[in-house]
N, C-alpha and C positions, 0 to 999 in steps of 0.2 A: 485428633479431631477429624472427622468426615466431610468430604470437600461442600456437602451441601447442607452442612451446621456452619459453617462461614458465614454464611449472611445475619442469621440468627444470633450467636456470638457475639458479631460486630456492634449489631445494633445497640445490646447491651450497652456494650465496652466504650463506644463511639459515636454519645452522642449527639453531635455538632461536627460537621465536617464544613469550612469554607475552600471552597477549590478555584475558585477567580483567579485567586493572584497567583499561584505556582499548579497549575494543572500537570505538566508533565510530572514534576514531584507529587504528586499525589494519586496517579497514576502507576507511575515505579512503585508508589509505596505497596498500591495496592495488587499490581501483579507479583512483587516481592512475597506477599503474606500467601497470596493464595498457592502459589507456586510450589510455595517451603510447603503447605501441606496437603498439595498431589504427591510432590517427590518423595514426601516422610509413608505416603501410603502404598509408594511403588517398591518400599524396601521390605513392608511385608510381602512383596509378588515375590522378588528378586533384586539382591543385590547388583546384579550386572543392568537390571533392566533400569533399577533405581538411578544408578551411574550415568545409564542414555540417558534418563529425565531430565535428572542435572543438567545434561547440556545444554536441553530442548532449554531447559529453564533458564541456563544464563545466554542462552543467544537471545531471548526474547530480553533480557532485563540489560544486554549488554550495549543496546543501539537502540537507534530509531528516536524520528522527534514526535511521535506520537500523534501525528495527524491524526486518524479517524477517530481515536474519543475525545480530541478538541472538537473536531466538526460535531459528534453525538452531545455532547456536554454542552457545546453554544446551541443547539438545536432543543433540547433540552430547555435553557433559560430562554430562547425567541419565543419560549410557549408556554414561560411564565413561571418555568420550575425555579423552586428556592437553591441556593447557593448555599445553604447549611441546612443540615438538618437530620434526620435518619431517610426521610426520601430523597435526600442530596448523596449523602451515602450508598444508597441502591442507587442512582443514577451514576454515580460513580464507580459502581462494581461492573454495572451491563457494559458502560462505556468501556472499561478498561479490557471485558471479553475481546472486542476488536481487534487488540494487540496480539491475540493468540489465532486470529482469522488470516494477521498480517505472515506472521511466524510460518504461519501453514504454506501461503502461498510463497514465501522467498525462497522457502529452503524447495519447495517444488520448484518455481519457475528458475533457479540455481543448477540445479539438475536437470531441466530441461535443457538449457540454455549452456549446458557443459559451464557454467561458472566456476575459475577459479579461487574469487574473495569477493567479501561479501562486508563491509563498511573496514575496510583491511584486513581483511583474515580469512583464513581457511574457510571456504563454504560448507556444508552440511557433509556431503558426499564424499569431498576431501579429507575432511578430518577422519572420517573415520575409516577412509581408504588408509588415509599416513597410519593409523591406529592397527589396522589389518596387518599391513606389512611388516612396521616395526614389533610386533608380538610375533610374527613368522607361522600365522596360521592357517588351514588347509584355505585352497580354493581362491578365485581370483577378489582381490585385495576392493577391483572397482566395483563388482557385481555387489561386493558387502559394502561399500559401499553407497553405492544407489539403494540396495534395501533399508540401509539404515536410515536414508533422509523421507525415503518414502514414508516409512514407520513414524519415525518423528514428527513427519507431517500431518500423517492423520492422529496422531497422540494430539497435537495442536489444535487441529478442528473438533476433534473432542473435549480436549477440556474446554475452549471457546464456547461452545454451545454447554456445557457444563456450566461454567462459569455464568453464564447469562441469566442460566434459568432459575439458580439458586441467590442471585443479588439481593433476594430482598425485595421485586417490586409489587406492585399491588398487581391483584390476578387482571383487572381489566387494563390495567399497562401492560401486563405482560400478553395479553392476546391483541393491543394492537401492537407490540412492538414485532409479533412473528411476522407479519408482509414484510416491510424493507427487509428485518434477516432472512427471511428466508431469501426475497429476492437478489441481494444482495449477493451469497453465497453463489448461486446460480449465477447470475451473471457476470462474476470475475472468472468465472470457471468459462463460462462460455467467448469470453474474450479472449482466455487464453488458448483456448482449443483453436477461435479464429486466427491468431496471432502464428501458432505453428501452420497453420493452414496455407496462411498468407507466403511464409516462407518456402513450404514444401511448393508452391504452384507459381513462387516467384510474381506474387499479384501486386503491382507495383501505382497500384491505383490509388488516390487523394482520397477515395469516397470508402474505401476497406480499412483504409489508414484511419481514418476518423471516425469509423464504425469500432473498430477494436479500440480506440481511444475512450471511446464511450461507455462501451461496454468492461473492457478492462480496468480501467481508472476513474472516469468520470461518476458512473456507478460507485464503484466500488469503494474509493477512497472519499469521497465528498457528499455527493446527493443522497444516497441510500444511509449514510451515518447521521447525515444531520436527519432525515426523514427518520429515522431509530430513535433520537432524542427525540424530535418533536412530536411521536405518535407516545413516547413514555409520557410526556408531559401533557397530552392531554389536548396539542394544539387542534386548531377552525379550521376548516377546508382552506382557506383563503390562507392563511399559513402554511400550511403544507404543499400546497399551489406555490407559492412565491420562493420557499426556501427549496423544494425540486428543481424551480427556473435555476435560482441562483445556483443548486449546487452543478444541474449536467453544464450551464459552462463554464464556471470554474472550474471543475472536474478535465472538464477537457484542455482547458486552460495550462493546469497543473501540468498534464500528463507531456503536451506542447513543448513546456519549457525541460522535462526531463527528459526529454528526447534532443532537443538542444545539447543539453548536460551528458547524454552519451556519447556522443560526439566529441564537443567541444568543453567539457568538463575538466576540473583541476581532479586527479585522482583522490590529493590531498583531501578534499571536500567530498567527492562523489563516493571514495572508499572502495572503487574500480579503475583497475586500469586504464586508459586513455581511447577512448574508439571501440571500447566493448561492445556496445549495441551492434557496429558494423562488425565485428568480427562472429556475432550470432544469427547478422544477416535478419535483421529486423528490419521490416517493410513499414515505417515511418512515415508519417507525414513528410519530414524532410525529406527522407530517402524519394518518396513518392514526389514531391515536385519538381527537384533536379531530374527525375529520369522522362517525368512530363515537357522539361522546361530544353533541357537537352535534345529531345526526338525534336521538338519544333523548330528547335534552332539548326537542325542538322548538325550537332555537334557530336562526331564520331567518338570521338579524341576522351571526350570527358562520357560519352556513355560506355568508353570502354571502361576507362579506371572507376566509375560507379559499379560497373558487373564484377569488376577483379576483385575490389575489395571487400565485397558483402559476404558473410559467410567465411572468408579466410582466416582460420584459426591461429593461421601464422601471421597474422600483419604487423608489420613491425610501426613503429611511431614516424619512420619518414613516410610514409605510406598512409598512416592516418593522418599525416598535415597535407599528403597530397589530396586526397580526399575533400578535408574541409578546406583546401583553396577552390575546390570543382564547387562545394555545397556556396562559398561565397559567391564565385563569378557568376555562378548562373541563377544568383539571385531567390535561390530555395529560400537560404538563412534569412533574409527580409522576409519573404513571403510567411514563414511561420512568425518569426516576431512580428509582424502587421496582423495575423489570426490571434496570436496571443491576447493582444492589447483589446482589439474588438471583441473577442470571448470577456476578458476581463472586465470590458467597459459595460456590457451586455448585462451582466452578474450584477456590477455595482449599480447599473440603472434601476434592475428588479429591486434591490435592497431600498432606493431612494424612494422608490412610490410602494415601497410596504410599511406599516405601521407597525414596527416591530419593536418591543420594549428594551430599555436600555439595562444592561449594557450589551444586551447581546447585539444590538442593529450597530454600538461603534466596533466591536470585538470580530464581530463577521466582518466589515470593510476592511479594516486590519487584515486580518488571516488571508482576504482577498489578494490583496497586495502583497503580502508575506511571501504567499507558497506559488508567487508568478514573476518573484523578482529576480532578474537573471543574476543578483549576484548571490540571489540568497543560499 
């Protein structure tokens, strides 16, 4: 079957889909199906190319808690859509493209970021560096490597937009839902470009820090997905108004607390080594207001060990606990959890004075809270 008779098919086969109660599961399910037949159509190209597909395919199917087609799916119901049906189905198929936008940009920002591992394992580049070596074949091991995650990554943003466009929605869904994708797209891209930017010119500014928070994350993972569901469903300015508010600062919110979690994260949970973000020399909020919080103070001592360890590919872990003794003393780590809570409270104020139908208005406070809990 041809990846864009999938929708069609389904419809058929699948009349009633309730996705409320187990969304991530019904998400897997549905990246599982579509996935099995790109890779079944990559083995007519090539059986070597089919094999990379496979990967693309179980790295996507093998992680992640599926943030952005929860936020397009709750965005989706705040505008009325049904929770079953065959237009529950296509809102289910678009939603679940996002996973393959996610896909694109890990295994990119992976290989930007020279990443080792990637929720415990071999990152994109790596594997198929270890895969070069161990077969003993021409040519260096990392260049094939980097080509490879490259490749895979744009194979992701194409089936993505593949996947969207063949869901199944109605053609006037499908022409409002092109603004948020497309801007969407655009602006993780452009966060990320600012993000290396920030590092090559060492701009250690609160205001750059929360510019690429915005634009990398807050866009990208929150506000622009829920605005994808709620332009499918059909939502009122005044919706789309409130659920924007709510998403850039939750969005920002999020991204706040994962910066935390680079840091100060269990690897156990984060699926990264301990201090990774510092070892990639990522110019953070946090990073940004201990280097603020230190020049004021005249605190030589601690702007030295902030400069030494950003960037050092070699940081060992006494080294990252000296580090977050600096981010505690000088009162960075307050200063992000006090933005956290006020982004947070900011988001859930927007939700309180919107008329938003249930269940989505108690489902979005939840997720609020969810995806900013430090232990979550």
């Amino acid at each position: 079957m041809h990846a864009q008779d999938l929708a069609v098919e389904q419809a058929v086969t699948e009349d009633v889909v309730t996705v409320d109660i187990d969304l991530p599961g019904h998400v897997q399910e549905t990246l599982a199906d579509y996935l099995e037949i790109r890779v079944t159509e990559c083995r007519g190209l090539d059986p070597a190319f089919a094999e990379a597909a496979r990967k693309l395919a179980r790295f996507v199917l093998d992680g992640g808690k599926r943030i952005r087609p929860t936020f397009a799916w709750w965005g989706w119901r705040a505008a009325g859509g049904s929770a079953e049906g065959p237009q529950a189905t296509a809102m289910l198929r678009a939603a679940s493209s996002l996973e393959l936008i996610q896909a694109c940009a890990l295994m990119h920002d992976d290989l930007i970021d020279a990443s080792d591992t990637r929720r415990g394992n071999p990152t994109v580049h790596v594997e198929f560096a270890e895969r070069h070596r161990s077969e003993h074949w021409d040519g260096s091991a990392r260049r094939f490597g980097t080509a490879a995650a490259v490749l895979l990554g744009d194979l992701a943003l194409t089936w993505a937009d593949d996947m969207m466009r063949s869901a199944g929605l109605p053609n006037d869904s499908m022409v409002r839902a092109l603004q948020p994708w497309q801007s969407m797209r655009t602006e993780v891209l452009a966060g990320q470009y600012l993000d290396i930017l920030g590092q090559a010119r060492g701009d250690e500014s609160p205001a750059s820090a929360l510019r690429i928070d915005e634009l990398k994350a807050a866009s990208y993972t929150v506000e622009r997905p829920l605005q994808f569901g709620a332009e499918i469903g059909g939502a009122d300015r005044a919706t789309l108004t409130a659920l924007s508010r709510f998403g850039a600062d939750l969005g920002v919110a999020f991204q706040l607390r994962d910066d935390l979690l680079g840091v100060f994260g269990d690897p156990e949970i984060t699926g990264k080594p301990a201090g990774d973000d510092l070892r990639e020399g990522k110019r953070t909020l946090l990073v940004a207001e201990a280097f603020t919080r230190a020049r004021q103070l005249g605190d030589d001592e601690s702007l030295g060990v902030l400069s030494s360890v950003l960037g050092d590919m070699e940081l060992t872990t006494a080294r990252v606990r000296q580090a977050r003794e600096v981010f505690e003393r000088l009162g960075a780590v307050r200063a992000v959890e006090e933005r956290i809570s006020e982004l947070t409270e900011e988001a859930m104020s927007t939700l309180r004075n919107t008329d938003l139908p249930e269940p989505a208005a108690t489902r979005l406070a939840e997720l609020a809270i969810a995806v900013t809990d430090r232990n979550a």
